[in-house]
C-alpha positions as CSV (number, residue, x, y, z in Angstrom):
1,X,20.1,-2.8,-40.7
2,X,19.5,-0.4,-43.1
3,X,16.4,1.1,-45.0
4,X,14.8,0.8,-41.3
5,X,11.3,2.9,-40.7
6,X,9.7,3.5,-37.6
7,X,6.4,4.6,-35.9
8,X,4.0,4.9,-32.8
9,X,1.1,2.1,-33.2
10,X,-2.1,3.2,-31.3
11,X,-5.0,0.8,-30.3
12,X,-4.6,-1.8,-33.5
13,X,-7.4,-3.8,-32.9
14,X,-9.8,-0.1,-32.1
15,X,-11.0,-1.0,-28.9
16,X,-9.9,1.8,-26.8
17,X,-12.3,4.5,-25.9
18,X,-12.4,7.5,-23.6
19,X,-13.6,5.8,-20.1
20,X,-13.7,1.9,-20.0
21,X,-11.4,0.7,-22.6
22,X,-7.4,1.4,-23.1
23,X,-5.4,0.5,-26.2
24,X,-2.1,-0.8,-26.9
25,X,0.6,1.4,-28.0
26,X,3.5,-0.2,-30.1
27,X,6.4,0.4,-31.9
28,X,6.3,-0.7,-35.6
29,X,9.6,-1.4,-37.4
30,X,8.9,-1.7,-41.1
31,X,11.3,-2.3,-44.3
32,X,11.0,0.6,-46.6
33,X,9.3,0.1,-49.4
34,X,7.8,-3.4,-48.1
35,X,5.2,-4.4,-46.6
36,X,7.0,-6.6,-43.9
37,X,7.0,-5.4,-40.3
38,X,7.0,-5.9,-36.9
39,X,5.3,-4.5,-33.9
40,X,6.9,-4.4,-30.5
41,X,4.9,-3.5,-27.4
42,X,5.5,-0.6,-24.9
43,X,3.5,-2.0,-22.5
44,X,1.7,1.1,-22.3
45,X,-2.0,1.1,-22.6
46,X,-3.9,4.2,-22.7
47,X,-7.8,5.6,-23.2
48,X,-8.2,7.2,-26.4
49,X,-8.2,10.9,-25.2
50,X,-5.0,10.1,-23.6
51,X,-3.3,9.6,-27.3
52,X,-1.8,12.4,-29.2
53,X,0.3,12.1,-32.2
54,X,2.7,15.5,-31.3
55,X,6.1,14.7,-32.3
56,X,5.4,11.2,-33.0
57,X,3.6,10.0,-29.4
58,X,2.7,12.6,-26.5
59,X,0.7,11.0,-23.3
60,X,-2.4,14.1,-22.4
61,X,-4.9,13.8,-20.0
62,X,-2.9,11.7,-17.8
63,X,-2.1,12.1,-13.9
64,X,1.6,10.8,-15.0
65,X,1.5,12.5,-18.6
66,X,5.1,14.0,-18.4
67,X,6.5,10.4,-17.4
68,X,4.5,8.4,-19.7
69,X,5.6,10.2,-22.4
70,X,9.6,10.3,-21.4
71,X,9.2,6.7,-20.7
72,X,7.6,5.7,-24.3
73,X,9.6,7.7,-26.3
74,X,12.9,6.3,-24.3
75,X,11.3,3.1,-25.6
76,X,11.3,4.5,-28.9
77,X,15.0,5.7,-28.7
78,X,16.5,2.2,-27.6
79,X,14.8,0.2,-30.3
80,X,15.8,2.8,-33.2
81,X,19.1,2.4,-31.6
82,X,19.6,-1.5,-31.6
83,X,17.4,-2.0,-35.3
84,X,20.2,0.2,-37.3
85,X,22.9,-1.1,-35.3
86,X,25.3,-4.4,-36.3
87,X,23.6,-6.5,-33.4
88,X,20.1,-6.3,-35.6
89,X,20.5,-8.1,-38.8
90,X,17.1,-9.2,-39.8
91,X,13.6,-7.8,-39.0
92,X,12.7,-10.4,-36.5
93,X,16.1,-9.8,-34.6
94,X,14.4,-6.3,-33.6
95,X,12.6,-7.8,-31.0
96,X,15.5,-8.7,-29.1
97,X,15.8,-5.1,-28.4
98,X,15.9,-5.3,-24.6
99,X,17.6,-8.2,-24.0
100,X,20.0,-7.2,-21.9
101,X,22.4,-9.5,-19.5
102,X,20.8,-10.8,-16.1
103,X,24.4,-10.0,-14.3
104,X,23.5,-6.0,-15.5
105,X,19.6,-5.9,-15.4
106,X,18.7,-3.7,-12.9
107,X,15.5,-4.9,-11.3
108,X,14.9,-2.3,-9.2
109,X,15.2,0.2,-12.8
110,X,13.0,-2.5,-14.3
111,X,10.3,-2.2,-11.9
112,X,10.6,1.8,-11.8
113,X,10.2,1.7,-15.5
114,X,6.9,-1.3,-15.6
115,X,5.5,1.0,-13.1
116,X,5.0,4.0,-15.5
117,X,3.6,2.0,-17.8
118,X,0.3,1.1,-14.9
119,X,-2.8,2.9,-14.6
120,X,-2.9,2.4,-11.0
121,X,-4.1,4.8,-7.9
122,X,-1.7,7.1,-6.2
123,X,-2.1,4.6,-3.3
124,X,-1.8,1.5,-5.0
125,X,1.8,3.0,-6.6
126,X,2.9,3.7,-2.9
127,X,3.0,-0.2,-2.3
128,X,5.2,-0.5,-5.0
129,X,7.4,2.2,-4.2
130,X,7.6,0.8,-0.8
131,X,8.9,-2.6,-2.2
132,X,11.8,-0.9,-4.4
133,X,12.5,0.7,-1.0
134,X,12.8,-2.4,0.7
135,X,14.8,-4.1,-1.4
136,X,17.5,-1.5,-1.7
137,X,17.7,-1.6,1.9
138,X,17.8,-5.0,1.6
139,X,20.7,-5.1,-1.2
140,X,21.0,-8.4,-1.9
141,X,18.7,-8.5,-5.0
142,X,20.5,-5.9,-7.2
143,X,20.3,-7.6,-10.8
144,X,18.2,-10.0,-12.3
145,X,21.1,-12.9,-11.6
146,X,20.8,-12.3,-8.3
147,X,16.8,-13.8,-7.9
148,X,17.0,-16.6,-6.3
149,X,15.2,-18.7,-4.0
150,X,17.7,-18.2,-1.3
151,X,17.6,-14.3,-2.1
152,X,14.0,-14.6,-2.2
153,X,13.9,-16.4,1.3
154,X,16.2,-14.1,3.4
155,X,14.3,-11.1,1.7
156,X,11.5,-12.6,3.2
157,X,13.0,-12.7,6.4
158,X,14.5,-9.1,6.2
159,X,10.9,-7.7,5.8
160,X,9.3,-10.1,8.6
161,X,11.2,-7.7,11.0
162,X,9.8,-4.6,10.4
163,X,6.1,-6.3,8.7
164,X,4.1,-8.0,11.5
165,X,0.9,-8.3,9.4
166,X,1.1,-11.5,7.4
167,X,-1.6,-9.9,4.7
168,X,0.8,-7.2,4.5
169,X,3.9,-9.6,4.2
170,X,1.3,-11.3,1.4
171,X,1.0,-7.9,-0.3
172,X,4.8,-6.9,-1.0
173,X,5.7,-10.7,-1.9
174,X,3.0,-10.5,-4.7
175,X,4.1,-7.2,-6.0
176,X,7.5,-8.6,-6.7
177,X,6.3,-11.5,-7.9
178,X,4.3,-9.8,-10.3
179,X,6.9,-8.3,-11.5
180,X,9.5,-11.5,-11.7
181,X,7.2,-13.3,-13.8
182,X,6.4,-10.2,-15.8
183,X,10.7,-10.9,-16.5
184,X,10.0,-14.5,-17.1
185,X,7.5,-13.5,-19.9
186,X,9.9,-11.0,-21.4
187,X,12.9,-13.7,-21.2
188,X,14.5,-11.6,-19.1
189,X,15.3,-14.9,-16.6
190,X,14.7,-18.4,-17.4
191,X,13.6,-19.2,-14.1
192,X,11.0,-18.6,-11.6
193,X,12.5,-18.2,-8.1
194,X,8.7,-18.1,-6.4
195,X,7.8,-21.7,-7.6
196,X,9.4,-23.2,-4.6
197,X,8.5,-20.2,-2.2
198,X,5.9,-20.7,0.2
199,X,4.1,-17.9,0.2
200,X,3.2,-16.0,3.6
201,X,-0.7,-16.0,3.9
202,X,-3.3,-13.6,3.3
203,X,-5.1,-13.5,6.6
204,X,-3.8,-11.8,9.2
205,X,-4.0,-12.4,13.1
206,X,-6.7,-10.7,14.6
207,X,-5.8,-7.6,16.0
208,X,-5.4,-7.2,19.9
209,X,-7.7,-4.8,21.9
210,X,-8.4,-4.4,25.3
211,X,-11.7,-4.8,27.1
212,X,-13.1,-2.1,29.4
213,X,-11.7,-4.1,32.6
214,X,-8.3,-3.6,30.7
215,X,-8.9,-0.1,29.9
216,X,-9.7,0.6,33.4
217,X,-6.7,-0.8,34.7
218,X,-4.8,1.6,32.3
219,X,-6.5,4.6,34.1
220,X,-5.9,3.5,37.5
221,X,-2.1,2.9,36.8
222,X,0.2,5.6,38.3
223,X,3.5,6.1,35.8
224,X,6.9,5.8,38.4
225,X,8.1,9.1,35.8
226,X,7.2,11.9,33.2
227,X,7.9,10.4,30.3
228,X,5.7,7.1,31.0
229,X,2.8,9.4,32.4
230,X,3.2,11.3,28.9
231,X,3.0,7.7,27.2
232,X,0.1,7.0,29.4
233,X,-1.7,10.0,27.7
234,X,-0.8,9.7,24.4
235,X,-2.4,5.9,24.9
236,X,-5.5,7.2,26.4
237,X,-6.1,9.8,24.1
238,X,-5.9,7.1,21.2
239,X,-8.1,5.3,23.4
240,X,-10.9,7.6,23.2
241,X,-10.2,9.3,19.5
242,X,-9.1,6.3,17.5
243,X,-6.6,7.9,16.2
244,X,-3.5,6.4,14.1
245,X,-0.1,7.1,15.5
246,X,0.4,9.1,12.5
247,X,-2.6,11.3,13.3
248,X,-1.9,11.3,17.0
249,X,1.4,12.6,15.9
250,X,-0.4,15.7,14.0
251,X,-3.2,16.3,16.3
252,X,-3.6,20.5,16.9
253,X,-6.8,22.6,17.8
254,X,-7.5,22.9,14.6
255,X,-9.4,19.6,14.1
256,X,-12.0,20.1,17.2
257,X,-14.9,22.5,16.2
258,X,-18.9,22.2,17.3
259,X,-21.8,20.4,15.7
260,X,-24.8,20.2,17.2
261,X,-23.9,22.1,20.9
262,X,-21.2,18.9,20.5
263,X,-17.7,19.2,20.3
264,X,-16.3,17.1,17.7
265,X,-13.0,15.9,16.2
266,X,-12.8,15.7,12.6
267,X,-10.0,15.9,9.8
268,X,-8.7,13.2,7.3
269,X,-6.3,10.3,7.8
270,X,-2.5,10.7,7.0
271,X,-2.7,7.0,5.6
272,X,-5.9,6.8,3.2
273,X,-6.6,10.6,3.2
274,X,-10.1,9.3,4.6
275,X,-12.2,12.0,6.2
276,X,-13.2,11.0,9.6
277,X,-15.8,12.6,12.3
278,X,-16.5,11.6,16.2
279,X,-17.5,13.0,19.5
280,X,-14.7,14.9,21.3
281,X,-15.2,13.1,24.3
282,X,-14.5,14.9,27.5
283,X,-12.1,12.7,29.1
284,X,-9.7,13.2,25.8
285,X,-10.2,16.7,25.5
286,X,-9.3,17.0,29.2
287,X,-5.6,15.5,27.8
288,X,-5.9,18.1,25.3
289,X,-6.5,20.8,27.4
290,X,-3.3,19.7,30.1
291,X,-0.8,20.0,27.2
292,X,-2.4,23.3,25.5
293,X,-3.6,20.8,22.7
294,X,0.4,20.3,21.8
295,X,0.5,16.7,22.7
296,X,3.7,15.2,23.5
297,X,5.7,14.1,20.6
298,X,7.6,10.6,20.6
299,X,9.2,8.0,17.6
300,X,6.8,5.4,16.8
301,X,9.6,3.0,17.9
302,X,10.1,4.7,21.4
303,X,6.4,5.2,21.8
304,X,5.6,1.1,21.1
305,X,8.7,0.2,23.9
306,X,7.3,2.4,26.6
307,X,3.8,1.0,25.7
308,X,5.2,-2.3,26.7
309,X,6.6,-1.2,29.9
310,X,2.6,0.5,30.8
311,X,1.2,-2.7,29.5
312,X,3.2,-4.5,32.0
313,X,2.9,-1.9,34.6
314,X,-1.0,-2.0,34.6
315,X,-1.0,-5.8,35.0
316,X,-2.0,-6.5,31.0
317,X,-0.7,-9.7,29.7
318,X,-1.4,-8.5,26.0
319,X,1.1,-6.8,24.1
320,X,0.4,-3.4,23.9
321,X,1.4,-1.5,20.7
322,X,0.5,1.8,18.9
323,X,-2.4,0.2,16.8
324,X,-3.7,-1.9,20.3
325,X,-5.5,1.7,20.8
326,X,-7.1,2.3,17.8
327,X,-8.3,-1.6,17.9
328,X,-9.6,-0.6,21.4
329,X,-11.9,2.4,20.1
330,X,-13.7,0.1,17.4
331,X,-14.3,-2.5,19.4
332,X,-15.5,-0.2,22.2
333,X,-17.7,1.6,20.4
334,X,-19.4,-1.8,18.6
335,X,-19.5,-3.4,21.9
336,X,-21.9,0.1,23.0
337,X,-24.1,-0.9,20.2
338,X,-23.0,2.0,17.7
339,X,-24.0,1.2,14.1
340,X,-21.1,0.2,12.4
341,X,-21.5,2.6,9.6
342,X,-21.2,5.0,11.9
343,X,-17.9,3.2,13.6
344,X,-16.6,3.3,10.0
345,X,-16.7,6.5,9.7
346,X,-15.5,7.7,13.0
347,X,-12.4,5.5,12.3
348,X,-12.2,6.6,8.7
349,X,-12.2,3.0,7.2
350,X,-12.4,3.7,3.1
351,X,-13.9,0.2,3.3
352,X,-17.1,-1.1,5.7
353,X,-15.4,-4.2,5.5
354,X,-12.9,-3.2,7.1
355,X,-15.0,-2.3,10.2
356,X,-16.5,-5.8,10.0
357,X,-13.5,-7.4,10.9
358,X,-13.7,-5.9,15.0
359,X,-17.8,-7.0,14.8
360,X,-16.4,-10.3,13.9
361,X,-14.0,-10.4,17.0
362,X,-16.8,-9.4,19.8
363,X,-19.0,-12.5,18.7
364,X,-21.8,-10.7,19.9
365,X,-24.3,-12.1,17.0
366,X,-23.1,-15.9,17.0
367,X,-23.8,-15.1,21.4
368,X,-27.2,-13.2,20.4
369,X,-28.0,-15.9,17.8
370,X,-27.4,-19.0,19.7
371,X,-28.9,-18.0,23.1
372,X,-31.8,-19.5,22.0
373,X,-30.7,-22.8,22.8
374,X,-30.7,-21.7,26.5
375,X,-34.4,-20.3,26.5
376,X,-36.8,-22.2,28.7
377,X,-39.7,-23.5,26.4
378,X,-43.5,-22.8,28.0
């Protein structure tokens, strides 16, 4: 088409404003000369200090500024491209800018690209970077042709095993799912893979910990070698720290100092970048101390198969993983009648919820609660 203007749109309907409130930006495509026009969305909203008109649209005041603004005026470049080419012969065609063929569609570009347009948290972007991840490894789901419900369900079965966690399994089937209908609504697919998908649920099993009999019989077993009396340790000292495998992993001197005439451990998690604080309790610091506080260093992978083979050694039916130690500390501490504020923040839960859910598994209040029933009346 010919005698083609266009221009950045900011916040139409004025409702943006520096802190609660983000606007629309949009492409108009007018006639010269005419008052007809169209407005196409970038699907990027924005506060208003985080709106400049520089060369036509720059992005300020933005954790992602640099990308926002490629992104947008990439937008802008595509539909100037398609509106003065043969394909667009009317005003209205102009919305069909991105149509593009499902055999072609990258969805994994698609998601890259939806994802600048978000005003997430750095964390909350992780879980979608994770699921691009997954599905290259996956590489079955290359295009937008290629979602369907069979995809959909041996995806599902390609993440159940490496994700144990059915909220987790939850979590990275609604982030694509987000984005599959987000392609339904542009009409980049007709069809809706997810409506015959059984979702995975939300809850997860409770987590396994051992009780104090249990973590007895762990300190009474003799390892038959080095590198199971190293795993011993390692499973101890997580034992008595809480740590995450991560954290386990990057444990130095440098996170034991003094409060108080106590010595304490204290730094932030790998995971959440929570700060976390506890009691450097002797029997840990004594593992410290035997390796010069350079603690052994194994995979996760190896490190959860030699955990077995101690789980089984120590006479422990239960499964013994990684996370099994961490679990351990929570409940341990809860069951000693800590506060559980103060359990949350030795564990470096961002959430007191999250702490609630090891209260939950003791029972200790529907036990306190209903013993009651079993006192003698005078």
């Amino acid at each position: 088409m010919d005698n083609i203007q266009l221009r950045y749109v900011f916040d139409r309907r004025n409702v943006s404003n520096n802190d609660t409130k983000r606007g629309l930006l949009q492409v108009e495509v007018r006639l010269t000369g005419k008052n007809e026009r169209i407005l196409i969305s970038t699907g990027v909203y924005l506060y208003k200090n985080q709106f400049s008109e520089k060369n036509g649209f720059t992005c300020k005041n933005h954790e992602n500024a640099i990308l926002v603004t490629a992104n947008v005026r990439n937008i802008f470049q595509k539909i100037e491209s398609f509106v003065l080419s043969d394909k667009c012969k009317t005003l209205k065609d102009a919305k069909n800018w991105n149509v593009e063929k499902a055999s072609t569609y990258s969805l994994i570009e698609f998601i890259r690209s939806e994802l600048l347009k978000k005003d997430i948290t750095l964390d909350t972007a992780k879980h979608h970077k994770v699921l691009m991840r997954q599905l290259e490894a996956f590489g079955k789901i290359k295009t937008f042709q290629d979602l369907t419900f069979e995809n959909i369900h041996d995806f599902d079965a390609f993440l159940r095993k490496t994700i144990k966690a059915s909220s987790t399994l939850n979590k990275r089937h609604s982030n694509l799912k987000h984005y599959v209908q987000l392609a339904l609504n542009k009409g980049l697919i007709t069809t809706n893979p997810y409506n015959n998908f059984k979702m995975p649920s939300k809850k997860s099993k409770d987590p396994t910990f051992l009780t104090e009999e249990e973590m007895q019989k762990i300190k009474n077993w003799e390892p038959v070698n080095e590198k199971l009396s190293y795993v011993k340790d390692l499973f101890l000292f997580q034992m008595l720290t809480g740590l995450a495998f991560v954290d386990l992993s990057n444990f130095d001197k440098s996170m034991i100092s003094e409060m108080d005439g106590y010595k304490i451990i204290r730094s932030n998690r790998h995971k959440t970048d929570e700060s976390f604080i506890s009691l450097f309790l002797p029997e840990a610091e004594q593992i410290a101390e035997k390796y010069d506080y350079v603690l052994p260093k194994l995979s996760n992978q190896k490190y959860n198969d030699y955990l077995k083979l101690l789980g089984v050694g120590a006479g422990i039916a239960k499964t013994i993983t990684s996370h099994v130690a961490r679990h351990t500390y929570a409940t341990y501490l809860l069951n000693k009648g800590i506060p559980i504020e103060t359990v949350s923040r030795a564990m470096g839960h961002s959430s007191i919820k999250m702490t609630a859910h090891y209260a939950r598994l003791l029972g200790k209040t529907v036990i306190k609660d209903m013993s009651i029933l079993l006192e003698k009346k005078t």
